[in-house]
C-alpha positions in Angstrom: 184.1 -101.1 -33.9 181.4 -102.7 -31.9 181.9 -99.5 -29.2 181.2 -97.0 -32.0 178.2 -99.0 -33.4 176.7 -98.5 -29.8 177.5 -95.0 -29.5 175.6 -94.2 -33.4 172.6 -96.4 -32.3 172.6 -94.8 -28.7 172.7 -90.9 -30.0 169.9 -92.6 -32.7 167.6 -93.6 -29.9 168.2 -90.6 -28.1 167.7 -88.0 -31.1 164.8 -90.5 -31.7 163.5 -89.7 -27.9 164.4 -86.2 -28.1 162.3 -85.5 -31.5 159.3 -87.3 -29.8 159.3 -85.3 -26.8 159.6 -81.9 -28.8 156.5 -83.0 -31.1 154.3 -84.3 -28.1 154.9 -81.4 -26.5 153.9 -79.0 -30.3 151.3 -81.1 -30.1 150.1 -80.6 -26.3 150.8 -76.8 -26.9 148.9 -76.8 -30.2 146.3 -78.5 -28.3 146.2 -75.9 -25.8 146.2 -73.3 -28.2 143.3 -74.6 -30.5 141.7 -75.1 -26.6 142.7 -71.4 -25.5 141.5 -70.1 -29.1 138.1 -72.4 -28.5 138.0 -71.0 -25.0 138.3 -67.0 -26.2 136.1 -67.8 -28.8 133.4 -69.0 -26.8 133.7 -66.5 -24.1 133.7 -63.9 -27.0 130.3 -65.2 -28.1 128.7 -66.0 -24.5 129.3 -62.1 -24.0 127.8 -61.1 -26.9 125.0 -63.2 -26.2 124.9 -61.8 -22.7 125.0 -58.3 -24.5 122.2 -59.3 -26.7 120.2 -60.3 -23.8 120.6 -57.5 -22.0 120.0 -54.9 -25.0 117.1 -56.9 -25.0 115.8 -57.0 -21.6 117.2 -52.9 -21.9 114.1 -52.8 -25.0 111.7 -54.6 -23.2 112.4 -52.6 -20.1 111.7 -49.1 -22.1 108.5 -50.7 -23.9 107.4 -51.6 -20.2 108.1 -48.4 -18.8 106.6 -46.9 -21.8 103.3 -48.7 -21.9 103.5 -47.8 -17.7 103.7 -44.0 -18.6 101.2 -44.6 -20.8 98.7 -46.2 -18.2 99.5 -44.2 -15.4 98.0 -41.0 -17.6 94.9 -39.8 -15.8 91.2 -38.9 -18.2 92.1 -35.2 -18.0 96.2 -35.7 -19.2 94.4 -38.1 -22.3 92.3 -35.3 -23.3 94.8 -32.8 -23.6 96.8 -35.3 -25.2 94.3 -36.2 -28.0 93.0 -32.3 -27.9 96.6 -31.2 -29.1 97.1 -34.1 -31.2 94.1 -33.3 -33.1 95.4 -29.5 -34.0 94.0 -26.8 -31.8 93.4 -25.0 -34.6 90.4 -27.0 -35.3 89.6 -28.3 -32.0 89.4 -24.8 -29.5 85.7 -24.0 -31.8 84.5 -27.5 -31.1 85.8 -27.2 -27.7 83.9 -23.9 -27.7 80.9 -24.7 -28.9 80.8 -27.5 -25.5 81.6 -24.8 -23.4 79.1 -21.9 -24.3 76.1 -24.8 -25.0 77.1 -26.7 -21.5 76.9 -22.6 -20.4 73.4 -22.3 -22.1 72.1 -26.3 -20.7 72.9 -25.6 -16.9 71.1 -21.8 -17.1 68.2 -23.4 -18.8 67.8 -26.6 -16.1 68.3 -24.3 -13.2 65.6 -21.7 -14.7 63.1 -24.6 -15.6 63.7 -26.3 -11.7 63.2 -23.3 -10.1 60.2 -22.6 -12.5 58.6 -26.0 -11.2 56.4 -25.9 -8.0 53.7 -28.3 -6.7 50.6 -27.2 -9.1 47.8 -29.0 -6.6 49.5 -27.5 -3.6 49.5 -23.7 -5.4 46.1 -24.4 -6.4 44.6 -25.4 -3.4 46.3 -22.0 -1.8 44.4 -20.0 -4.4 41.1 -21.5 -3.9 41.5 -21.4 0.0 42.4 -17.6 -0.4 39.4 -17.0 -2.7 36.7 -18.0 0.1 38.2 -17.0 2.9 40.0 -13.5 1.5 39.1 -12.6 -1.9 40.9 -12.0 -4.7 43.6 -9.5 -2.4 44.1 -13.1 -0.2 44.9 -14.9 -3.7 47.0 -11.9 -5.2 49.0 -12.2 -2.3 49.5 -16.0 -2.3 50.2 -15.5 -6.1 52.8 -12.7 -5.9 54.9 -14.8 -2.9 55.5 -17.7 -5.1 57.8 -18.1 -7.7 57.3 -19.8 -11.2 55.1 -18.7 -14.7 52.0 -20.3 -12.9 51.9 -18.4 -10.3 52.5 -15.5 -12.5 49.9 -16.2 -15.0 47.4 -16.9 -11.6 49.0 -13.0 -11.1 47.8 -11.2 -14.2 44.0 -12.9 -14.3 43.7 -12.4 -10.7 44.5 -8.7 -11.1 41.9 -8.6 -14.4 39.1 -10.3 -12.1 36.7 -7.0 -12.1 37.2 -6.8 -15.8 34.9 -9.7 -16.8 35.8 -13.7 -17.4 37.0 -12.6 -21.4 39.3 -9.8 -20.5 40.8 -12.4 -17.7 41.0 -15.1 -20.2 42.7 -13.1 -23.0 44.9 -11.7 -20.2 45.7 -15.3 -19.2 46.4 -16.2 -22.5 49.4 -13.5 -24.0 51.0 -13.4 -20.7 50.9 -17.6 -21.3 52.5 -17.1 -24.8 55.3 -14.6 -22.5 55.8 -17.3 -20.1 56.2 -20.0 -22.8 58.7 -17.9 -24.4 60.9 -17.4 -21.2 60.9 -20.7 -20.8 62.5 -21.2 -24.0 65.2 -18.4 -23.8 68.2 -19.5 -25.2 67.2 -22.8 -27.2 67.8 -21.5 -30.7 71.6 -21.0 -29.4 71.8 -24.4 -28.0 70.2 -26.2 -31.6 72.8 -23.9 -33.2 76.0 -24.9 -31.3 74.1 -29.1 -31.7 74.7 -28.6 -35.6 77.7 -26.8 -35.4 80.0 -28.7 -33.3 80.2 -32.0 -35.7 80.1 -29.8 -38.8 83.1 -28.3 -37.6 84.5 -31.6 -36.7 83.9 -32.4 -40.1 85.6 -29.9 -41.4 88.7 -30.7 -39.3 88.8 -33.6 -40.8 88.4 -32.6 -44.4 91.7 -30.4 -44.1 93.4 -32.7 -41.9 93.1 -34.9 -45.3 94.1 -32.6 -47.8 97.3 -31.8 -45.8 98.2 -35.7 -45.4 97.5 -35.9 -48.9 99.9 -32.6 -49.3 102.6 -34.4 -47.6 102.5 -37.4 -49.9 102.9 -35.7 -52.5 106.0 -33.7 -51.5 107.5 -37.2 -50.1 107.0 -38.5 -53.9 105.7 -41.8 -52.2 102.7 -43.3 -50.1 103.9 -44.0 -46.8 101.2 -45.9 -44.8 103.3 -44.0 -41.6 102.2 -40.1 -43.1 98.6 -41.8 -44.8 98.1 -43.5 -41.0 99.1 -40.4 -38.6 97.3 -38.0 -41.0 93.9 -39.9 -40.9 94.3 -40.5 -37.1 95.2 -36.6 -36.5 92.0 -35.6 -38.9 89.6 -37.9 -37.4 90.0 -36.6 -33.7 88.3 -33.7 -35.0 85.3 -35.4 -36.0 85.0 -37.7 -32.6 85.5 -34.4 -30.2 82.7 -32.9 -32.9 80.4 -35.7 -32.4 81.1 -35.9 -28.7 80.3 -32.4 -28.2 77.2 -32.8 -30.1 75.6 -35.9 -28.3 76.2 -34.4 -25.2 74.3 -31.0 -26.2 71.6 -33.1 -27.6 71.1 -35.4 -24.0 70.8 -31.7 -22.6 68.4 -30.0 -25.3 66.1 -33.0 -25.3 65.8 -33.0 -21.2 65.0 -29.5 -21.1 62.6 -30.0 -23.9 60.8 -32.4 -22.0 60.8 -30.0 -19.0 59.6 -27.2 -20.6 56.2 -29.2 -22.9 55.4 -30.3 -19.1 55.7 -26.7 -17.4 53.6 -25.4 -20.9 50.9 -28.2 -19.9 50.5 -27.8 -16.2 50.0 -24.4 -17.5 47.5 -24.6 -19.8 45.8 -26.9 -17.0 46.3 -24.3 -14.5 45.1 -21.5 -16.6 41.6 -23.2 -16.6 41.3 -23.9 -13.2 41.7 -20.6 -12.4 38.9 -19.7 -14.8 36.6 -22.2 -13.0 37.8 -21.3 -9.2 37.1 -17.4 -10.2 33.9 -17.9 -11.3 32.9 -20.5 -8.7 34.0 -17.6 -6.0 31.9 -15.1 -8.0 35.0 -13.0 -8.1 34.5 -11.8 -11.8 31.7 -11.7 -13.9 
């Protein structure tokens, strides 16, 4: 009896011990599940955050390399950028208008240089002529040098046995010739002034209808279509005005040049009155 009462508590202690073990070890396996499941879990979300990252490192990369490409555009590559941006449709006339009065300016200040000589110097020649060769010494020195001076010194030299009045009135219509030379080409340059920003302008005006055109197909204001529209129309108006000041910088300069070829002149045309007279080479 007391041998089988040992045996029944011994197999009690040992299923005891046995059940122990098996649930330590559930519980060290459940353990190192929850710990595996943590583990993938974790990892799972570090690589998504390293995917994150890099998606956003790949953006910030692209906006870089984007605003690069965008600096590393030269003037010229801007211009044509901008110039197709703002329809060529409406941009080649402005762009015209530049060209032909940038044509018209360049003509007109090489014409007005070449018109310019040293008045006093040409002068001086005339007189020195006059007393030591008469007026065939001056016609020559007059006919070998360039400019509307020389020319008018030209016409009243070759009047001077005709009397001071017919040399005076001679002087004076071939003066009003001159003057008119001088200003060859000016009405074209004020034209193309006015009409580069006026076409701008009018760029602009159907660049806004058409945004306003596509509003009203999309049913809806989109500040995207209102925003590009404005910006498209508008770089009609800034080549316009662009073209314009810089045909105005050129109009007044050679405005300038020609009032103070006109006044040497109308300054020369007197001396020459005075010298011919003073040489007794008319009467």
């Amino acid at each position: 009896m007391k041998n089988m009462i040992k045996s029944f508590a011994f197999l009690f202690v040992l299923t005891l011990g046995l059940t122990f073990n098996l649930s330590a070890q559930d519980d060290v396996s459940g353990l190192a599940g929850v710990e595996n499941t943590v583990a993938t879990g974790d990892a799972g979300v570090l690589e998504a955050a390293k995917d994150g990252n890099l998606k956003t490192e790949a953006a910030t990369e692209a906006a870089k390399n984007g605003e690069e490409k965008k600096a590393d555009l030269s003037f010229s590559q801007k211009l044509k950028q901008k110039f197709i941006q703002g329809d060529p449709l409406w941009m080649t006339p402005v762009l015209l208008c530049l060209i032909i009065g940038m044509a018209l300016s360049i003509e007109r200040v090489v014409y007005l240089n070449l018109s310019t000589i040293d008045t006093k110097k040409f002068k001086q020649s005339i007189e020195d002529a006059l007393k030591s060769g008469g007026v065939e010494a001056a016609l020559d020195v007059a006919r070998n040098t360039r400019g509307p001076i020389a020319s008018i010194y030209y016409q009243g030299l070759s009047r001077a046995d005709e009397g001071v009045d017919v040399v005076e009135k001679s002087i004076i219509s071939y003066g009003g010739v001159q003057n008119g030379l001088l200003e060859k080409g000016m009405t074209w340059l004020q034209l193309f002034i006015a009409l580069s920003p006026m076409l701008g302008f009018l760029g602009t005006v159907i660049g806004m209808i058409q945004a306003f055109e596509q509003i009203v197909e999309d049913g809806q204001v989109s500040p995207i279509t209102v925003a590009g529209g404005i910006q498209v129309s508008l770089l009609t108006t800034v080549f316009g005005l662009i073209s314009a000041i810089i045909l105005q910088i050129f109009y007044n300069y050679i405005t300038s040049k020609v009032d103070g070829i006109v006044n040497e002149m109308e300054e020369a045309s007197i001396s020459l009155i005075d010298m011919m007279l003073a040489n007794k080479v008319t009467k």
